[in-house]
PDB file of the backbone (N, CA, C, O) and the ligand in Angstrom, with CONECT records:
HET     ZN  A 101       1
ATOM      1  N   UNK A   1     -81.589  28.015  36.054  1.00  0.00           N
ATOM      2  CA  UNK A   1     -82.517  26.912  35.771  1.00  0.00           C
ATOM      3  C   UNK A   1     -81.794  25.584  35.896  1.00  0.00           C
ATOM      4  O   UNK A   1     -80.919  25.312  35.074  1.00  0.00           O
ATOM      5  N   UNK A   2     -82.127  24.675  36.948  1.00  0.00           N
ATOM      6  CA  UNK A   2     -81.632  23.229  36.933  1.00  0.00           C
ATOM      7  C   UNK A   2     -82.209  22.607  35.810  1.00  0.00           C
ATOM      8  O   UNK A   2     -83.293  22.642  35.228  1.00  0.00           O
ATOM      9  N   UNK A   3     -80.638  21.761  35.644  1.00  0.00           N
ATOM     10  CA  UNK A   3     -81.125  20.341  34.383  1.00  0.00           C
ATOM     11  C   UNK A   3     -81.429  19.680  34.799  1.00  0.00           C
ATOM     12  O   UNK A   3     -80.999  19.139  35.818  1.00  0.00           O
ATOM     13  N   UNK A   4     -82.463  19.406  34.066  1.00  0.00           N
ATOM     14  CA  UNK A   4     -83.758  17.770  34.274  1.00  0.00           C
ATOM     15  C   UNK A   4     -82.169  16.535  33.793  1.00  0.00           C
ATOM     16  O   UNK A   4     -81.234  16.653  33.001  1.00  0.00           O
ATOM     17  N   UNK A   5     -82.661  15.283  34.924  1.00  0.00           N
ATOM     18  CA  UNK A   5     -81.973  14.311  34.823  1.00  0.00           C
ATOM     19  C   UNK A   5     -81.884  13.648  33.648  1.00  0.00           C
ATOM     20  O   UNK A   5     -80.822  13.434  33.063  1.00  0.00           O
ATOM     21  N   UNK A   6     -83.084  13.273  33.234  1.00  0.00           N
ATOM     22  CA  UNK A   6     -83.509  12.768  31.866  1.00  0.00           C
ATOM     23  C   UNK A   6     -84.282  13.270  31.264  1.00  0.00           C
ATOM     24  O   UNK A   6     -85.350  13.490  31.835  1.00  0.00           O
ATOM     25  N   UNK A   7     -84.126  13.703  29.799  1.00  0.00           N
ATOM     26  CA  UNK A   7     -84.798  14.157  28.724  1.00  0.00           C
ATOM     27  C   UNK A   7     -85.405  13.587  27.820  1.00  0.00           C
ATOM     28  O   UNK A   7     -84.784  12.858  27.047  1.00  0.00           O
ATOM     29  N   UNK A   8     -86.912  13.802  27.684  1.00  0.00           N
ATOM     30  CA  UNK A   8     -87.400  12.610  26.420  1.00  0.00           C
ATOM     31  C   UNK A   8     -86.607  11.718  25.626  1.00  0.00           C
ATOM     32  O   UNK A   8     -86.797  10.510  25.762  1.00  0.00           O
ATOM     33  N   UNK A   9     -85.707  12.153  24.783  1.00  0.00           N
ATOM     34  CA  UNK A   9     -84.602  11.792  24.065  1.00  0.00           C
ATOM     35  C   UNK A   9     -84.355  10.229  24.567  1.00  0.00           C
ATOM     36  O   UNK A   9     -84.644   9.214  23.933  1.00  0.00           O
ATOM     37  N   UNK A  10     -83.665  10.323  26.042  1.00  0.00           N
ATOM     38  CA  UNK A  10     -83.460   9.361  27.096  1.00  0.00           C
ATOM     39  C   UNK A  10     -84.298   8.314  27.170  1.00  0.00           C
ATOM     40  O   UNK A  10     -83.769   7.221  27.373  1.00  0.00           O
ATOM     41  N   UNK A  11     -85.515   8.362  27.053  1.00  0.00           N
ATOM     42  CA  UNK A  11     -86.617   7.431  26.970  1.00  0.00           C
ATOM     43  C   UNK A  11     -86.837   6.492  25.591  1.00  0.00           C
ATOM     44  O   UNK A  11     -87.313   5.368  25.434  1.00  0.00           O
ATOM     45  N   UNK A  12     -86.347   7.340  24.800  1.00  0.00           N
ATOM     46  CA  UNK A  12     -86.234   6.528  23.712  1.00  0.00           C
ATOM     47  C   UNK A  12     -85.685   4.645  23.205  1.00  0.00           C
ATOM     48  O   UNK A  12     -84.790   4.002  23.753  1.00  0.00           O
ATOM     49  N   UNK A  13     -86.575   4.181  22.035  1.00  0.00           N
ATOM     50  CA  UNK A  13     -85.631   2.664  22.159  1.00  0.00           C
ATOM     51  C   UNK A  13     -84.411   2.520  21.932  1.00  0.00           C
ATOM     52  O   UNK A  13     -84.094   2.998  20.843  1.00  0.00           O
ATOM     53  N   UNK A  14     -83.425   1.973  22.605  1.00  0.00           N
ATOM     54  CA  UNK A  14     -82.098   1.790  22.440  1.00  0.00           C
ATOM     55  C   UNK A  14     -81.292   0.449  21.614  1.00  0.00           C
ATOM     56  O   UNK A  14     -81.937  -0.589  21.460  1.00  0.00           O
ATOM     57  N   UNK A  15     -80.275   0.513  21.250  1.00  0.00           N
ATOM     58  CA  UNK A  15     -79.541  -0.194  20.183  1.00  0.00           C
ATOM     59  C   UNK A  15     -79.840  -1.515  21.121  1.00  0.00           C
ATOM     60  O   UNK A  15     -80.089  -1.334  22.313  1.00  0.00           O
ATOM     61  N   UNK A  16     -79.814  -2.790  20.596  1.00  0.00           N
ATOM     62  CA  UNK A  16     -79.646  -3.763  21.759  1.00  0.00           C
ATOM     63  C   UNK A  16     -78.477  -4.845  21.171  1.00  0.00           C
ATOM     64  O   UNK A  16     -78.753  -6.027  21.379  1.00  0.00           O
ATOM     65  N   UNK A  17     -77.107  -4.556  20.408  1.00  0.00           N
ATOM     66  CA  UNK A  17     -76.479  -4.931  20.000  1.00  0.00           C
ATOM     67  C   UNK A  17     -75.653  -4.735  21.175  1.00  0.00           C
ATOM     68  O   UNK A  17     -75.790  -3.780  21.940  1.00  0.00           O
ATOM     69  N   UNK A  18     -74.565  -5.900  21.340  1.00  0.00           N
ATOM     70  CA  UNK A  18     -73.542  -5.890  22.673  1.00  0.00           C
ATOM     71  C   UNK A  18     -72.147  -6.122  22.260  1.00  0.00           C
ATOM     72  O   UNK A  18     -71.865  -6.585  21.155  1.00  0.00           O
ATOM     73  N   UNK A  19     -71.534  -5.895  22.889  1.00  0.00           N
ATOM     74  CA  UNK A  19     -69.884  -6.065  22.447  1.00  0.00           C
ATOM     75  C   UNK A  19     -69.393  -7.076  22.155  1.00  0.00           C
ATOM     76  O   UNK A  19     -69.745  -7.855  23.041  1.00  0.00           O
ATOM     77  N   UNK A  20     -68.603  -7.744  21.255  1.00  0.00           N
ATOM     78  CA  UNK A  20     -67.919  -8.918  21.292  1.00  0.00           C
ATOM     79  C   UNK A  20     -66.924  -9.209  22.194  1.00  0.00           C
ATOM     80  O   UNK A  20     -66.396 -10.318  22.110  1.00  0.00           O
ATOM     81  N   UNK A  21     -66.607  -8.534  22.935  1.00  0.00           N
ATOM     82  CA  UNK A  21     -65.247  -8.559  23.330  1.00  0.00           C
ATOM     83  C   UNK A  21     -65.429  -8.412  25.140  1.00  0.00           C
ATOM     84  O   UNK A  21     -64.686  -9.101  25.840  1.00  0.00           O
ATOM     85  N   UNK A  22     -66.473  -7.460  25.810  1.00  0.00           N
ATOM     86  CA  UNK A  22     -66.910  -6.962  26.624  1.00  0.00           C
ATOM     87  C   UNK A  22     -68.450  -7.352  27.339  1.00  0.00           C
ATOM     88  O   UNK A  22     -68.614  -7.434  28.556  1.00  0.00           O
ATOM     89  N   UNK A  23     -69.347  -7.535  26.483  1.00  0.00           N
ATOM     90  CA  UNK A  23     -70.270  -8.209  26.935  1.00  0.00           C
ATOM     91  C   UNK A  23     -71.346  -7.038  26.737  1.00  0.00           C
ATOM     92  O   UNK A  23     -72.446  -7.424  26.341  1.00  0.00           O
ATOM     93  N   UNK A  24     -71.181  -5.599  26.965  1.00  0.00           N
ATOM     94  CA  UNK A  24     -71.620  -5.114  27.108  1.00  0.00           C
ATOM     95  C   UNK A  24     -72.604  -4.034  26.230  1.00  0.00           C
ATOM     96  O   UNK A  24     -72.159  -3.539  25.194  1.00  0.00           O
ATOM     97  N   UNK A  25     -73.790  -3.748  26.651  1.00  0.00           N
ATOM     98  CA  UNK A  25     -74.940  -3.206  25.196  1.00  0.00           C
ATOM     99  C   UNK A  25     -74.495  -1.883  24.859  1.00  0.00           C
ATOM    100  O   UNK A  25     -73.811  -1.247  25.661  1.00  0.00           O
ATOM    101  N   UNK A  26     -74.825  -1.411  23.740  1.00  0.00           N
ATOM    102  CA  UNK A  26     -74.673  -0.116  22.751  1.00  0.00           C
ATOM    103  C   UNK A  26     -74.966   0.662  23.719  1.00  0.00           C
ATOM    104  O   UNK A  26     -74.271   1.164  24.601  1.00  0.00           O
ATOM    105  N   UNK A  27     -76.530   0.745  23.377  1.00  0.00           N
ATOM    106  CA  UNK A  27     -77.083   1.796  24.216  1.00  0.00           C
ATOM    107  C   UNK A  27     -77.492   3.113  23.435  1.00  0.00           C
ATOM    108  O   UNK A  27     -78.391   3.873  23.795  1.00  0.00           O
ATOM    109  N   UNK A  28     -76.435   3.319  21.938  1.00  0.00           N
ATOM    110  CA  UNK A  28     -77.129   3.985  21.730  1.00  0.00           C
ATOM    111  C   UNK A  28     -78.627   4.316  20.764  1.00  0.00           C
ATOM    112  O   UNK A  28     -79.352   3.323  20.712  1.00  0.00           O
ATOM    113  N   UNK A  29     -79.062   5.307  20.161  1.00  0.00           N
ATOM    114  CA  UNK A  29     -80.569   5.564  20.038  1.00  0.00           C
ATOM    115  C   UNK A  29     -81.039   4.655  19.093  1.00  0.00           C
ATOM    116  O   UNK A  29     -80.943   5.258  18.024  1.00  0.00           O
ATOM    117  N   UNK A  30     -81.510   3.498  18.873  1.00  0.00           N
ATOM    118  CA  UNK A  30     -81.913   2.364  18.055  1.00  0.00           C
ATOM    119  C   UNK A  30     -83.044   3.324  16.437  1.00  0.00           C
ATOM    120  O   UNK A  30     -84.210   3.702  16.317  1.00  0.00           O
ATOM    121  N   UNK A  31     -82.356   3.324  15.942  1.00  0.00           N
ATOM    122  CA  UNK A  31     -83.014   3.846  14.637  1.00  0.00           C
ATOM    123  C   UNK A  31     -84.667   3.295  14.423  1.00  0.00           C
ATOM    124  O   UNK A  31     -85.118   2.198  14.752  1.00  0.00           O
ATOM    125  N   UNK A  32     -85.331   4.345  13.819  1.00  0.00           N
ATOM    126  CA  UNK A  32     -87.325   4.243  14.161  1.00  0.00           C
ATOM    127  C   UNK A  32     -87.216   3.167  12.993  1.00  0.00           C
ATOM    128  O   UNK A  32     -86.606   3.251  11.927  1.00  0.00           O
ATOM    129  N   UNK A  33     -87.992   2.126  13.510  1.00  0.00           N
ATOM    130  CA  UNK A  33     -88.304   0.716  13.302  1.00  0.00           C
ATOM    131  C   UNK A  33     -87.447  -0.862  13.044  1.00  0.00           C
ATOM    132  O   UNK A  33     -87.702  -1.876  12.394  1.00  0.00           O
ATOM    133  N   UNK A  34     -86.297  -0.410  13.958  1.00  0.00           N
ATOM    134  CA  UNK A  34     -85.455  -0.668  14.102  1.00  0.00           C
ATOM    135  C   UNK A  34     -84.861  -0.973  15.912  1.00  0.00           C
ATOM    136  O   UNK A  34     -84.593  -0.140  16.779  1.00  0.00           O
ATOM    137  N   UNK A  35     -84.812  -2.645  15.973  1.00  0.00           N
ATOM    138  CA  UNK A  35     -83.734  -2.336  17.070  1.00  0.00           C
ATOM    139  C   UNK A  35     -82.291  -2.568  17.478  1.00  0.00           C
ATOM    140  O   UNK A  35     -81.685  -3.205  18.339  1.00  0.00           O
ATOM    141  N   UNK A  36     -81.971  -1.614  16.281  1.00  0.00           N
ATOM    142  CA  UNK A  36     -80.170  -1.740  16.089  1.00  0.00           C
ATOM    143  C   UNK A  36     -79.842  -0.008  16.340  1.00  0.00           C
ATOM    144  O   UNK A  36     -80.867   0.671  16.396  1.00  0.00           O
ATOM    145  N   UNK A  37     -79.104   0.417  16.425  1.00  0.00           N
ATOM    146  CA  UNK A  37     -78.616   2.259  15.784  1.00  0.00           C
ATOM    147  C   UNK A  37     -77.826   1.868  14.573  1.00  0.00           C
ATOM    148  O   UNK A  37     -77.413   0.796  14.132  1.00  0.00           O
ATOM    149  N   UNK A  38     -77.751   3.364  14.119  1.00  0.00           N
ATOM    150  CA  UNK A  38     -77.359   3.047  12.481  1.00  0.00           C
ATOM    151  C   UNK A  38     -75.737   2.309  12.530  1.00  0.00           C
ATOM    152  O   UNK A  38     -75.379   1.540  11.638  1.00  0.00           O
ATOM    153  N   UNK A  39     -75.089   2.572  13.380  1.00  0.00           N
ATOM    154  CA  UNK A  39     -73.884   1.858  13.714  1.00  0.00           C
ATOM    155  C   UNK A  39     -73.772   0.185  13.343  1.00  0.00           C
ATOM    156  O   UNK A  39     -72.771  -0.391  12.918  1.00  0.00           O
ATOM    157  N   UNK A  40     -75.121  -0.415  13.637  1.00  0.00           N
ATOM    158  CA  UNK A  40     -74.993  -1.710  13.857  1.00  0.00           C
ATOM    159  C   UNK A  40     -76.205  -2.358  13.277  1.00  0.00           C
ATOM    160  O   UNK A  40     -77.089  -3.058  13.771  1.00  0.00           O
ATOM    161  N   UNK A  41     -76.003  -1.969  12.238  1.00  0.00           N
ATOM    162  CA  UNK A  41     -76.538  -2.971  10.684  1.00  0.00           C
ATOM    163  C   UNK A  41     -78.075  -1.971  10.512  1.00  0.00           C
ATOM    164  O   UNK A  41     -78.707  -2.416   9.554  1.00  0.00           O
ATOM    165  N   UNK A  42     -78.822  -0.743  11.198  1.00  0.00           N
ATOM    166  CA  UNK A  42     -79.895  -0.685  10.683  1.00  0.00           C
ATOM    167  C   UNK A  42     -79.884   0.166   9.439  1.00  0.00           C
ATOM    168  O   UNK A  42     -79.171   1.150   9.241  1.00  0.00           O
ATOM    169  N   UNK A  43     -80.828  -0.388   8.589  1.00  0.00           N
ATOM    170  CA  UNK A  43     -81.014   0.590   7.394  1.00  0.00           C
ATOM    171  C   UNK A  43     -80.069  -0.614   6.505  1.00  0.00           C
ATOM    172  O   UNK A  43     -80.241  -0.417   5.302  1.00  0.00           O
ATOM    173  N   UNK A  44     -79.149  -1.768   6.754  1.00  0.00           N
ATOM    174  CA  UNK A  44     -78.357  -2.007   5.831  1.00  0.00           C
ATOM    175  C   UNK A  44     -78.603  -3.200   5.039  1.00  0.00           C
ATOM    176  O   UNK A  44     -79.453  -4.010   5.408  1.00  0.00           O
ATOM    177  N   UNK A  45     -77.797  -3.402   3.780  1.00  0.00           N
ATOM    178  CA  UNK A  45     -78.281  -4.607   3.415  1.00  0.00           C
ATOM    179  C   UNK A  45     -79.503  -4.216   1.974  1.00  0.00           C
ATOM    180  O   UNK A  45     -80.382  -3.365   2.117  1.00  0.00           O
ATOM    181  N   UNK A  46     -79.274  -5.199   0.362  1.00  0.00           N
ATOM    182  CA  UNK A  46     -79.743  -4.489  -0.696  1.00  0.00           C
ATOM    183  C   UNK A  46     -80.988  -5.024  -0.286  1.00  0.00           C
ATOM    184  O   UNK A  46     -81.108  -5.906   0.565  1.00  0.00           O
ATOM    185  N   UNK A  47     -82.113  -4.363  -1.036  1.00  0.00           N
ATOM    186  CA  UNK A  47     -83.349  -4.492  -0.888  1.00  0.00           C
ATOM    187  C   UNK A  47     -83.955  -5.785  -2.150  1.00  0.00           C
ATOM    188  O   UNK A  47     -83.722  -5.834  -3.358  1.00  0.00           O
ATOM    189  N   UNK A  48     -84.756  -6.684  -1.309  1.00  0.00           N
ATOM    190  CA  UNK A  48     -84.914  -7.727  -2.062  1.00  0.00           C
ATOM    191  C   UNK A  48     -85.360  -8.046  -3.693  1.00  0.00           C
ATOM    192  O   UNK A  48     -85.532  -7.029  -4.364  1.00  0.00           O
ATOM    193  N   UNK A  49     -85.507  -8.990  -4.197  1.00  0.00           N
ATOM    194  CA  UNK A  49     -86.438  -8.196  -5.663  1.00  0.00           C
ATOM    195  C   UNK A  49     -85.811  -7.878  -6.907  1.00  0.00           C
ATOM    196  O   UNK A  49     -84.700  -8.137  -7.370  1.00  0.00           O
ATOM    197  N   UNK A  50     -87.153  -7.031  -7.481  1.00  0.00           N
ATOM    198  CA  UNK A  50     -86.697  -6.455  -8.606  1.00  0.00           C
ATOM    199  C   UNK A  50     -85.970  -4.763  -7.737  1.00  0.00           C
ATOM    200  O   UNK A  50     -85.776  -3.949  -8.640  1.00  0.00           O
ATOM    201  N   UNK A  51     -85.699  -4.344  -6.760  1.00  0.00           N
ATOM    202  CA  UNK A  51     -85.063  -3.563  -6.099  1.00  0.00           C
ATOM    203  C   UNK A  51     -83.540  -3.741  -5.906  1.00  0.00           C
ATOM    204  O   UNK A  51     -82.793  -2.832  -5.545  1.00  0.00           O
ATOM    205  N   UNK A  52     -83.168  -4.964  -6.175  1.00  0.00           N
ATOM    206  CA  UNK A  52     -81.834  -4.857  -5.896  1.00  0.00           C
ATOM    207  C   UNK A  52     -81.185  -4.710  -7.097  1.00  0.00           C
ATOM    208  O   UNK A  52     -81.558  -5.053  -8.219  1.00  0.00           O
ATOM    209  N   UNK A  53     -80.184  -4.170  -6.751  1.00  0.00           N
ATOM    210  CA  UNK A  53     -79.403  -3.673  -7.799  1.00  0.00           C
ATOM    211  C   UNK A  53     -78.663  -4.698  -8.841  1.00  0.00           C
ATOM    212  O   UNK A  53     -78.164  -4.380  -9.920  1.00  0.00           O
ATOM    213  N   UNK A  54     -78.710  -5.933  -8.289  1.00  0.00           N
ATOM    214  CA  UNK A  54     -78.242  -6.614  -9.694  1.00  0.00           C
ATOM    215  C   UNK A  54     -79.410  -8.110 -10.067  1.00  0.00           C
ATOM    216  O   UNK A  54     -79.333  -9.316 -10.298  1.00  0.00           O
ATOM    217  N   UNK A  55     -80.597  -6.852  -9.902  1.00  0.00           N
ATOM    218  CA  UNK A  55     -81.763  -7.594 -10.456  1.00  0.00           C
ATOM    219  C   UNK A  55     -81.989  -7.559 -12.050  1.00  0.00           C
ATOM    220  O   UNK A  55     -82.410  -6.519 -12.555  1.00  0.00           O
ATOM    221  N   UNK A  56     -81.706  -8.714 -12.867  1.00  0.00           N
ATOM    222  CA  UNK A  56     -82.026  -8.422 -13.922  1.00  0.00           C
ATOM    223  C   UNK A  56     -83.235  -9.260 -14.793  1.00  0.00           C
ATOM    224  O   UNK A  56     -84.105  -8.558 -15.309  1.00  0.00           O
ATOM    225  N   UNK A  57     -83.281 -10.128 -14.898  1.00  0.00           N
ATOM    226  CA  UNK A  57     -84.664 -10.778 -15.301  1.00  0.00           C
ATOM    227  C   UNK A  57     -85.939 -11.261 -14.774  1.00  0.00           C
ATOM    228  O   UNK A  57     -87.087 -11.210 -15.215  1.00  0.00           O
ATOM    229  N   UNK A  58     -85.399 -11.766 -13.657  1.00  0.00           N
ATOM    230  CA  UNK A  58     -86.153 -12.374 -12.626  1.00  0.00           C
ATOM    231  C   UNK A  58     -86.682 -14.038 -12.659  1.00  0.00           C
ATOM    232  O   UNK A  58     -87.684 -14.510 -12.122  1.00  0.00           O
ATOM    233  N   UNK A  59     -85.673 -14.709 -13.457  1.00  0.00           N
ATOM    234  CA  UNK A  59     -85.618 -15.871 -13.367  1.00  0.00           C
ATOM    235  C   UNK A  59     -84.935 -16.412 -12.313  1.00  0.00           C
ATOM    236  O   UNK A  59     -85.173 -17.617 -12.230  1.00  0.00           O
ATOM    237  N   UNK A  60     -84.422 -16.139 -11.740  1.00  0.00           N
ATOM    238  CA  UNK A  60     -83.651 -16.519 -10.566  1.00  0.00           C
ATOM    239  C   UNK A  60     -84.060 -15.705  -8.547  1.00  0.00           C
ATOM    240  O   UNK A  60     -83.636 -15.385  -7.437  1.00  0.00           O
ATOM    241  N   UNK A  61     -85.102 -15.819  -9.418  1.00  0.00           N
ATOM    242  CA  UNK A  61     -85.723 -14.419  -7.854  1.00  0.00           C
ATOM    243  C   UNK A  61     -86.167 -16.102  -7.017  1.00  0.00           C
ATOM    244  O   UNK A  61     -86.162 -17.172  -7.625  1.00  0.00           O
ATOM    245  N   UNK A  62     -86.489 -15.948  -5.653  1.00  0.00           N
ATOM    246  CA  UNK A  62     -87.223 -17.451  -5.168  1.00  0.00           C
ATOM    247  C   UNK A  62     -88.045 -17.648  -5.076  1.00  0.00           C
ATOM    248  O   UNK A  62     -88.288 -18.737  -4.556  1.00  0.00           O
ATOM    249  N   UNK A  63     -89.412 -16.599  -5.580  1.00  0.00           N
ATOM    250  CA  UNK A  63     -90.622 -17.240  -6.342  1.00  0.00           C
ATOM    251  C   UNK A  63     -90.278 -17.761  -7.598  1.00  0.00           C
ATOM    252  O   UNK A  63     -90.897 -18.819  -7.707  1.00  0.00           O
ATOM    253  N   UNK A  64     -89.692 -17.580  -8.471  1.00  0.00           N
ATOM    254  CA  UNK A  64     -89.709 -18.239  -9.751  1.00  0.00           C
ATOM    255  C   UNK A  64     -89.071 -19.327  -9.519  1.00  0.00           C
ATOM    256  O   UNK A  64     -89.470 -20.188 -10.303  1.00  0.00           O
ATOM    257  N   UNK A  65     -87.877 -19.906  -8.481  1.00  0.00           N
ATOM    258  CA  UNK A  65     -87.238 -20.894  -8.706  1.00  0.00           C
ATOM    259  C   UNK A  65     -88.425 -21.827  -7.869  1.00  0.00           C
ATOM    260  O   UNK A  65     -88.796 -22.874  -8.398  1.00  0.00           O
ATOM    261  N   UNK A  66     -88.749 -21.592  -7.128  1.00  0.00           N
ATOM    262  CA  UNK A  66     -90.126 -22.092  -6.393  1.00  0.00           C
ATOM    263  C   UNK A  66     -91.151 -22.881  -7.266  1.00  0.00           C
ATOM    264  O   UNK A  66     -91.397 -24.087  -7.251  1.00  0.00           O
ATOM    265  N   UNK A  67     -91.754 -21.754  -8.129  1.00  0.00           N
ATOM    266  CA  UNK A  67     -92.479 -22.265  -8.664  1.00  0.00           C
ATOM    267  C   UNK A  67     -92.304 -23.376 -10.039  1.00  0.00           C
ATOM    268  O   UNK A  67     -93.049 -24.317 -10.312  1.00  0.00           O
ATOM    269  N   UNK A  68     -90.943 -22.874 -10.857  1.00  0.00           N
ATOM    270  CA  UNK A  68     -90.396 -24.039 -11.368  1.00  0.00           C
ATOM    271  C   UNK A  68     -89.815 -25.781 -10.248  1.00  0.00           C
ATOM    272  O   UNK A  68     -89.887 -26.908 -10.738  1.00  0.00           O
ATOM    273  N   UNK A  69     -89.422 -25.563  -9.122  1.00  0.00           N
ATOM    274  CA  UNK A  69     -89.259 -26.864  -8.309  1.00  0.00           C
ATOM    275  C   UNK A  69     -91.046 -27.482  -7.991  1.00  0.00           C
ATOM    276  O   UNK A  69     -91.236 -28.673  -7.742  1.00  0.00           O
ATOM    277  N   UNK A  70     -92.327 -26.366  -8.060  1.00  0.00           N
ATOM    278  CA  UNK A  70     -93.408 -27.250  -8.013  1.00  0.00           C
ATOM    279  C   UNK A  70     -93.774 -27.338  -9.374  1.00  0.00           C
ATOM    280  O   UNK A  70     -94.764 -28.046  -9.189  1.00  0.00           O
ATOM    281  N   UNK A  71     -93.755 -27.206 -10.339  1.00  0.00           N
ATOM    282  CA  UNK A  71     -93.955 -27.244 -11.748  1.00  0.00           C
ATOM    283  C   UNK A  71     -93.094 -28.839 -12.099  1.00  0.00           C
ATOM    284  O   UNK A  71     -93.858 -29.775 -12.333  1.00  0.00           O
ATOM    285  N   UNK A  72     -91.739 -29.114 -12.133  1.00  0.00           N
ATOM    286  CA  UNK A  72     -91.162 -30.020 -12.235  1.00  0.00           C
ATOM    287  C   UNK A  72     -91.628 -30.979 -11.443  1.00  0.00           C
ATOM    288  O   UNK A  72     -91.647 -32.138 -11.859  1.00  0.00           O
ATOM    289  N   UNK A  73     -92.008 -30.711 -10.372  1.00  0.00           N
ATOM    290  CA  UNK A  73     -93.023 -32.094  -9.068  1.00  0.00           C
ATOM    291  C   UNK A  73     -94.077 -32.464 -10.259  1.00  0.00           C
ATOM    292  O   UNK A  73     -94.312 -33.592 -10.692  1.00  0.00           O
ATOM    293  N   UNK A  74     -94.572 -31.394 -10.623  1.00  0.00           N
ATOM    294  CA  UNK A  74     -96.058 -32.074 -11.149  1.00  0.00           C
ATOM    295  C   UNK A  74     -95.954 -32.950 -12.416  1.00  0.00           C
ATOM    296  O   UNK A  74     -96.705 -33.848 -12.795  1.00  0.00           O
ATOM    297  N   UNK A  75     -94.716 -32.408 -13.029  1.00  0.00           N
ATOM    298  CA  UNK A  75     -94.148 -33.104 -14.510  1.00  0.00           C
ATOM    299  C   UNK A  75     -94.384 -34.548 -13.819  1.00  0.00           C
ATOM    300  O   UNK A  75     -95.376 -35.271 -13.913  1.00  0.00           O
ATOM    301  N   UNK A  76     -93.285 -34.743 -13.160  1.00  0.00           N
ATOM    302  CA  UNK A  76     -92.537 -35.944 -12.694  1.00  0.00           C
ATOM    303  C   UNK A  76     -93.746 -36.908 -11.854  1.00  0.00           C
ATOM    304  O   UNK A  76     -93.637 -38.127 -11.719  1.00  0.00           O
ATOM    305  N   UNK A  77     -94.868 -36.116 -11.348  1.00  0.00           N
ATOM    306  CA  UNK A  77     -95.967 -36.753 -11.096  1.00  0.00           C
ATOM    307  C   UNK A  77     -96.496 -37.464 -11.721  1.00  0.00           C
ATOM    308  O   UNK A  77     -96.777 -38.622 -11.413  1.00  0.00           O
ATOM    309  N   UNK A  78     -96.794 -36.783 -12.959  1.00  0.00           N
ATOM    310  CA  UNK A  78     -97.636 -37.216 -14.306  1.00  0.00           C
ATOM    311  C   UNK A  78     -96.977 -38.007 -15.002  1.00  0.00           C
ATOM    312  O   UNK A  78     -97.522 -38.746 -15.822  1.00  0.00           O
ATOM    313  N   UNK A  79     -95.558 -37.983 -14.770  1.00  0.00           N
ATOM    314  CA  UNK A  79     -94.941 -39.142 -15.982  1.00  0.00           C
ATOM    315  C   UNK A  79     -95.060 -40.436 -15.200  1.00  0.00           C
ATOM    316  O   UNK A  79     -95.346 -41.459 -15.821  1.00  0.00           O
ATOM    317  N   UNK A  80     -94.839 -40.484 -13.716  1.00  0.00           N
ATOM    318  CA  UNK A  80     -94.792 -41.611 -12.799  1.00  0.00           C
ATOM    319  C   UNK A  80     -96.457 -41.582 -13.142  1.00  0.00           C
ATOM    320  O   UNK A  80     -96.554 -42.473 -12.297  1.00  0.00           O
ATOM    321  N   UNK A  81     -97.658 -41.412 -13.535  1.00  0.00           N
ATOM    322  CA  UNK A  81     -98.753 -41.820 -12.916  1.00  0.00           C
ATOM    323  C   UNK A  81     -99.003 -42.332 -14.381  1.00  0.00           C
ATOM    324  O   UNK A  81     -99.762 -43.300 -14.340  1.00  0.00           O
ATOM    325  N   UNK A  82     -98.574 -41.971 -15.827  1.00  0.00           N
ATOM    326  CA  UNK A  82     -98.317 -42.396 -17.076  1.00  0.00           C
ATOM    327  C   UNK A  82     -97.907 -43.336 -17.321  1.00  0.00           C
ATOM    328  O   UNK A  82     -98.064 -43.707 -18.485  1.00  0.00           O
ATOM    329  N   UNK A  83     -97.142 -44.252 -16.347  1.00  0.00           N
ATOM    330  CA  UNK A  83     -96.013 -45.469 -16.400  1.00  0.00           C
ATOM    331  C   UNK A  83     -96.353 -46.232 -17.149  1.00  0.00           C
ATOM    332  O   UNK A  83     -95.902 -46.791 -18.148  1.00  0.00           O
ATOM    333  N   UNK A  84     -97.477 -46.221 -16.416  1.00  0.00           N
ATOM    334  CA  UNK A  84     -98.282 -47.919 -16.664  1.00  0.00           C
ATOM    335  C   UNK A  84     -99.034 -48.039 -18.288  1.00  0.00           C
ATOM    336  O   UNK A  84     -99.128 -49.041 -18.996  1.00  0.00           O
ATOM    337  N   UNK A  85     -99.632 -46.271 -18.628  1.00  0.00           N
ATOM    338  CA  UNK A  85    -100.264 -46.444 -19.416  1.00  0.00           C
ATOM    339  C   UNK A  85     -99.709 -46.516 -21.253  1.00  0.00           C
ATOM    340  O   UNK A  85     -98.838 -45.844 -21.805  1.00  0.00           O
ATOM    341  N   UNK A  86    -100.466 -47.424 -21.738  1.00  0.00           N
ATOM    342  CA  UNK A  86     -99.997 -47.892 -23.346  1.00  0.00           C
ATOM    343  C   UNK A  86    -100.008 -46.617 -24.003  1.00  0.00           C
ATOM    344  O   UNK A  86    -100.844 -45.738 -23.791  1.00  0.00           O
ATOM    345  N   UNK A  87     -98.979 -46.542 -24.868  1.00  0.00           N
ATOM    346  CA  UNK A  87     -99.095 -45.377 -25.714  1.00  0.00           C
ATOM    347  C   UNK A  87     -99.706 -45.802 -27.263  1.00  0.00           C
ATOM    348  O   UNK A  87     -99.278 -46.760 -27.907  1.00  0.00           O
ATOM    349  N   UNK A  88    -100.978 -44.730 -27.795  1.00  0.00           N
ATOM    350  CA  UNK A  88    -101.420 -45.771 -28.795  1.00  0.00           C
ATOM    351  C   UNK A  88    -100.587 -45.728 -29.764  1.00  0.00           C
ATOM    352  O   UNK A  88    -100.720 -46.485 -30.726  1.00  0.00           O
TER     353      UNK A  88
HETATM  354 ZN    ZN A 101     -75.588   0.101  18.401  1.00  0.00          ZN2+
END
């Protein structure tokens, strides 16, 4: 039985990370939803959130610091729009 040239496998998406040094692409099988292979960063890296591992309160996540930088806008709104007015 002759071997087929290319095998499904072959068709598959490939890494598209290239050499530093050479110029030249991976090539190999780019991990499913992913276009890196596990070689070259896929899958890596902590997961954002209350998921990462040195998540602990969540005062410091960047919705909360977010919403304290528009919270402080609105302070600073209201005291500038207060300026003018007499306190009784
Ligand atoms: Zn690769």
């Amino acid at each position: 039985m002759a071997k087929a040239d290319t095998y499904p496998m072959h068709s598959s998406p490939r890494c598209t990370a290239k050499s530093k040094r050479s110029g030249v692409r991976c090539c190999n099988p780019a991990v499913r939803g992913w276009t890196v292979c596990r070689m070259h960063g896929a899958r890596s890296g902590a997961k954002p959130g209350a998921e990462h591992p040195n998540f602990r309160h969540g005062m410091q996540t960047k919705e909360a610091m977010a919403m304290r930088k528009k919270v402080m806008g609105l302070v600073r709104e209201s005291r500038a729009a207060l300026q003018g007015v007499d306190n009784p």
